[in-house]
C-alpha positions in Angstrom: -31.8 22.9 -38.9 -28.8 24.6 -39.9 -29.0 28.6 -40.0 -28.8 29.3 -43.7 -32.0 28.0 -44.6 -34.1 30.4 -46.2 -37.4 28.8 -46.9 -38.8 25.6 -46.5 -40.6 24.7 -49.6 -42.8 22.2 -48.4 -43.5 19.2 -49.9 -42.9 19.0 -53.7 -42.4 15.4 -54.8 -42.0 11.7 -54.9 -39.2 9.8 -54.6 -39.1 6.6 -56.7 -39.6 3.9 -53.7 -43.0 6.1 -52.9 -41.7 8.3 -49.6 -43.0 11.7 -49.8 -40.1 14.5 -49.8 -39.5 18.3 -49.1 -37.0 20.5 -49.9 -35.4 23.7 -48.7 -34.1 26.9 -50.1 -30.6 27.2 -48.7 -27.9 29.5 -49.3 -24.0 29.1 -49.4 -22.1 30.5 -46.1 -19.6 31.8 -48.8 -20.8 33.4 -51.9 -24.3 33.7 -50.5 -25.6 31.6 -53.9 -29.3 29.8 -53.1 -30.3 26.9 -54.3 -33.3 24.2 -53.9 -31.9 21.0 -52.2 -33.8 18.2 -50.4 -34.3 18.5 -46.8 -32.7 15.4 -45.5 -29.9 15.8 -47.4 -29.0 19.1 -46.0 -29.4 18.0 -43.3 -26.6 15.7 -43.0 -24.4 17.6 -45.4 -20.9 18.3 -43.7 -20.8 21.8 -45.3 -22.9 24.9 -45.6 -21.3 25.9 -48.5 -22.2 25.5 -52.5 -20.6 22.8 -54.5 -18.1 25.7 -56.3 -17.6 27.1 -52.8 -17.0 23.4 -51.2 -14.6 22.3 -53.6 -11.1 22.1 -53.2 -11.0 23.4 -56.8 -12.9 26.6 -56.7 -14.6 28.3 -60.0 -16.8 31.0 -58.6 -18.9 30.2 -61.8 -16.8 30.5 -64.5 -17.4 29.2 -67.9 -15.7 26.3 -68.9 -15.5 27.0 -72.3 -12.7 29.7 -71.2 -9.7 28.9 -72.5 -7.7 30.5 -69.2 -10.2 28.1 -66.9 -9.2 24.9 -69.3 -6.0 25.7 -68.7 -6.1 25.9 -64.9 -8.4 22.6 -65.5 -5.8 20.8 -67.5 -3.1 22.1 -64.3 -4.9 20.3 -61.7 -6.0 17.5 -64.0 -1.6 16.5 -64.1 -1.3 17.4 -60.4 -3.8 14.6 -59.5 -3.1 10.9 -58.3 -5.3 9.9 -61.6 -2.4 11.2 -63.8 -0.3 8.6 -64.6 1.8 10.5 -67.5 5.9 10.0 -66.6 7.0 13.7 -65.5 4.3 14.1 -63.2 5.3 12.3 -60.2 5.6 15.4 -57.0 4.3 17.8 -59.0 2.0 19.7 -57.1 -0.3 22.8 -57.7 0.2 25.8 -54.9 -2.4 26.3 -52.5 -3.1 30.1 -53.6 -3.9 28.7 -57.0 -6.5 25.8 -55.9 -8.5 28.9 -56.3 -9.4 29.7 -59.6 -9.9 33.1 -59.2 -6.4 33.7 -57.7 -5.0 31.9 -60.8 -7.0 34.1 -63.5 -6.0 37.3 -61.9 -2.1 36.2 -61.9 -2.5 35.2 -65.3 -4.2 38.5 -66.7 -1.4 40.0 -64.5 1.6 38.6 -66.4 1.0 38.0 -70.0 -1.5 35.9 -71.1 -3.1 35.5 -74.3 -5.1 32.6 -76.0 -3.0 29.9 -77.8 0.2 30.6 -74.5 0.5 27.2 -72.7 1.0 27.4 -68.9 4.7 26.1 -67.9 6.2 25.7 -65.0 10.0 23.7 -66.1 11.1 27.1 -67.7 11.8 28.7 -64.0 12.3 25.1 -61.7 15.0 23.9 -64.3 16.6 27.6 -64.4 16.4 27.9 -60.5 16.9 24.3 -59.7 13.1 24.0 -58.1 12.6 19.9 -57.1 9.7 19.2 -56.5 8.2 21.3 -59.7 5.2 23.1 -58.9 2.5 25.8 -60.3 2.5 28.8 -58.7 2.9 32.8 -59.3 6.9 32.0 -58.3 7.8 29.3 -61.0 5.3 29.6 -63.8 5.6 31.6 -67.5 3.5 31.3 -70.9 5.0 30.2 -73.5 4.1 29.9 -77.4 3.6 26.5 -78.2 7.0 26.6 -80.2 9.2 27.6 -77.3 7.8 25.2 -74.9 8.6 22.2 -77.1 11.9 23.8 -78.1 12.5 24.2 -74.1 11.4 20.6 -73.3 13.6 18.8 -76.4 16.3 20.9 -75.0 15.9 19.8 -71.3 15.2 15.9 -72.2 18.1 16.0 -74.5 20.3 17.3 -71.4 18.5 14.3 -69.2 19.1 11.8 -71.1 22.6 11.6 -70.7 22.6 12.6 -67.1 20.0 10.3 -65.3 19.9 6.7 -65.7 16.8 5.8 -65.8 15.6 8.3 -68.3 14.4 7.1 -71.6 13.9 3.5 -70.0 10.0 2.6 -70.0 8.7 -0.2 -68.0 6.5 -2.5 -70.0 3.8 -4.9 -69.1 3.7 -7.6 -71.8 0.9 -9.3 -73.2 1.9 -13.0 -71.8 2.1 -10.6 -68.4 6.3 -10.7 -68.3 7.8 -7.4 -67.8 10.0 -5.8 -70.1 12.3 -2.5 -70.7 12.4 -0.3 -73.2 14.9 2.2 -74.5 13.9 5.0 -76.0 15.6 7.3 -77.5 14.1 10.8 -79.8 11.1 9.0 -80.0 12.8 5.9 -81.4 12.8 2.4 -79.3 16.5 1.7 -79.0 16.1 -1.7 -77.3 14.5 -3.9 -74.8 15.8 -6.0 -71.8 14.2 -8.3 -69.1 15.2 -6.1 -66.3 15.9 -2.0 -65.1 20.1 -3.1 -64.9 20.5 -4.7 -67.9 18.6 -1.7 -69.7 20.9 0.4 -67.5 23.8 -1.0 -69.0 22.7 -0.9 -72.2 21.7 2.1 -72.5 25.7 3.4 -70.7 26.8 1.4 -74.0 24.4 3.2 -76.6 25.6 6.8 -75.3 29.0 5.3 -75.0 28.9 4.5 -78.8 26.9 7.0 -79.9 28.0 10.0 -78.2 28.5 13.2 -80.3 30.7 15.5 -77.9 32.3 15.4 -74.5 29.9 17.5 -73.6 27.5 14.7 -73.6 29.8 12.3 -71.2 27.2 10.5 -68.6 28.3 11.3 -65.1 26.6 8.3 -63.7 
């Protein structure tokens, strides 16, 4: 029996097939929280420590109807493999912040309010940071109007510097594949393959350019 087992409850129930069960009251190795679990499950558990405490993702407890915990929620929710939205890919959360504790007391630290969004491009684009990542070195808040501001500014600037941005691959209905062009939220074109959207879209800039400043340098 593992050592932080603080009472053995006896035997309280019934499971549904008709074996008699027990349970403990245990406590977490961590945070010292008890709670009533099932003896044979404890017993092969891996960990003596509480779901919050076991979690790669720690809370500690904390409400999620706080804004500053949705928003570390939301941060770990585009860090994850799940996440499929393009500008994601590497991104990665910083160990000290898996913690949500260590997040909220950064972010009380340096200027949050409710309605700030968490961003992280501000600093990685300013300091050329690849991969981007959330931590107390590269994140800012940001009004909701300067981070869209910062992000039409920076898209505008990739566009014309990386080939593939703007070009979305597309799984058809009759299963082909197709690419589409996009450009400020407007589909552009579509070709059968990632070259010949390539070239097209070298022959959209090159006829639509508005300043040299804009000249593709691939």
């Amino acid at each position: 029996m593992k050592s932080n087992v603080i009472q053995d409850l006896g035997m309280i129930g019934i499971k549904p097939n008709g074996i008699k069960y027990r349970k403990l009251l245990v406590e977490c190795e961590d945070c010292g929280k008890q709670w009533e679990l099932q003896r044979d499950n404890w017993t092969t558990r891996k960990s003596n420590k509480c779901q919050s405490c076991g979690s790669s993702f720690r809370t500690h407890g904390k409400s999620k109807g706080n804004p500053l915990y949705i928003r570390w929620i939301g941060m770990n929710q585009r860090c994850s493999d799940k996440y499929t939205k393009k500008g994601y890919e590497n991104v990665y959360v910083c160990e000290e912040w898996k913690d949500y504790t260590k997040f909220e007391e950064w972010a009380l630290s340096n200027g949050y309010a409710p309605g700030l969004e968490l961003d992280k491009d501000k600093i990685c684009i300013e300091q050329n940071i690849l991969p981007k990542y959330y931590g107390p070195d590269t994140c800012t808040w940001l009004t909701m109007k300067e981070n869209k501001a910062l992000m039409e500014n920076y898209l505008g600037k990739k566009f014309y510097t990386e080939p593939t941005c703007g070009i979305r691959k597309k799984k058809l209905k009759n299963g082909n594949i197709s690419f589409c062009l996009s450009h400020k939220g407007k589909v552009i074109g579509t070709k059968h393959s990632m070259k010949e959207a390539i070239e097209f879209k070298k022959q959209y800039i090159k006829e639509n350019q508005h300043g040299k400043e804009e000249e593709t340098t691939y």
